[in-house]
C-alpha positions as CSV (number, residue, x, y, z in Angstrom):
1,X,-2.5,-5.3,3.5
2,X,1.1,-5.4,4.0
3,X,3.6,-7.5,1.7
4,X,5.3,-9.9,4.5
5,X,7.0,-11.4,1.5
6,X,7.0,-11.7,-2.4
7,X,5.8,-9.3,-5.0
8,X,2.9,-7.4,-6.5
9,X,2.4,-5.8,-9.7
10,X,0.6,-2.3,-9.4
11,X,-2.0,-1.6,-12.3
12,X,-4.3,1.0,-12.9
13,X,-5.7,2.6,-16.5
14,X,-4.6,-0.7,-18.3
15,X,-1.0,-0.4,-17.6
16,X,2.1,-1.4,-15.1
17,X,2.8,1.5,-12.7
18,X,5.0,-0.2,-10.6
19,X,5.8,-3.5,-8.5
20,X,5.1,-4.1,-4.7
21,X,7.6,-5.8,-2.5
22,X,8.8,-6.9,1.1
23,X,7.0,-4.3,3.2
24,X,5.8,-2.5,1.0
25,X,1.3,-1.4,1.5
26,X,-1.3,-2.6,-0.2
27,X,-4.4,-0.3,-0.1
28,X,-3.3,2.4,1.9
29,X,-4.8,5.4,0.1
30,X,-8.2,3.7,0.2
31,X,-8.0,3.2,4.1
32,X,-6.9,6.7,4.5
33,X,-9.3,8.3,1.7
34,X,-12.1,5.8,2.0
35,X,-14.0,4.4,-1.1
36,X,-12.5,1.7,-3.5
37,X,-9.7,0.9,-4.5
38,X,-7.3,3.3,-7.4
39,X,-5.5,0.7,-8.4
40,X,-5.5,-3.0,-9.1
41,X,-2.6,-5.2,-7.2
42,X,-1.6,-8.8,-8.2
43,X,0.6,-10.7,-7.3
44,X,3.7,-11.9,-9.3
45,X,5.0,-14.9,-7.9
46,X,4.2,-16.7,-4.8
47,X,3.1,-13.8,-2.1
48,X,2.5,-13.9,2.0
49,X,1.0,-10.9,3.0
50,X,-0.6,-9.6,6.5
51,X,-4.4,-8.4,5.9
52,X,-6.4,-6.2,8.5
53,X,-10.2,-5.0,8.5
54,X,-10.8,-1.7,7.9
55,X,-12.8,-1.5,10.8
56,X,-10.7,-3.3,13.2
57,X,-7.5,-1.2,12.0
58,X,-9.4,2.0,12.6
59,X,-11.1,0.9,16.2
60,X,-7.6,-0.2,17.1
61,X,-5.8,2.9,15.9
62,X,-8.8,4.9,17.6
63,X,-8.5,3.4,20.5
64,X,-4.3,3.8,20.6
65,X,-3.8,7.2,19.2
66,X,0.5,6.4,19.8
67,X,0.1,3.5,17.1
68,X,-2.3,5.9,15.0
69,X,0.6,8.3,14.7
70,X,2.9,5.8,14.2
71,X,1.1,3.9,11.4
72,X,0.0,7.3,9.7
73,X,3.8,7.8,9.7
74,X,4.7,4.6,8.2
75,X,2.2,4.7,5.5
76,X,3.2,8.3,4.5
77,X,6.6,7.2,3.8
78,X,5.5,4.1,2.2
79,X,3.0,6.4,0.0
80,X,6.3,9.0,-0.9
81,X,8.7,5.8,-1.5
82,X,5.8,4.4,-4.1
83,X,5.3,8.3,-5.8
84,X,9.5,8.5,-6.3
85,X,9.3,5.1,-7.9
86,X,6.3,5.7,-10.4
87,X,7.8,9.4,-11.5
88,X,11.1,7.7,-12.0
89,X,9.4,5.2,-13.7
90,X,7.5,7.1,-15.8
91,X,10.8,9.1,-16.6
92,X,12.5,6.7,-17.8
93,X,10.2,5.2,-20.0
């Protein structure tokens, strides 16, 4: 998923880790990793988001390795962004 616009709240272990925005991922580590999902995401306040299959992204991005590096790209500075944020976070609290 990817946060076209609103916010989500990122929990996981019974506690706030962070908040989701404007283009921010939604369940990128279990599309990388495979399995379920780490964490649980809800939204905040009213939230459009773009949703893709699994297996339709990963036919797609099989079939046009260009976007495949371009997406993997994305989504590893989306995943960096999200790791600054929670260590700051956690920093701070």
């Amino acid at each position: 998923m990817l946060i076209y616009n609103g916010i989500a709240g990122v929990e996981a272990g019974g506690r706030k880790i962070t908040e989701l925005k404007d283009g921010d991922f939604i369940g990128e580590i279990s599309f990388i990793k495979g399995g379920v999902a780490t964490a649980t995401v809800r939204a905040t306040e009213p939230t459009k988001y773009l949703i893709w299959s699994k297996a339709n992204l990963k036919q797609l991005l099989k079939s046009n390795p260009s976007m495949s590096f371009a997406l993997q790209k994305v989504i590893s500075t989306d995943v960096v962004e999200k790791l600054t944020n929670v260590t700051s976070h956690e920093a701070n609290s």
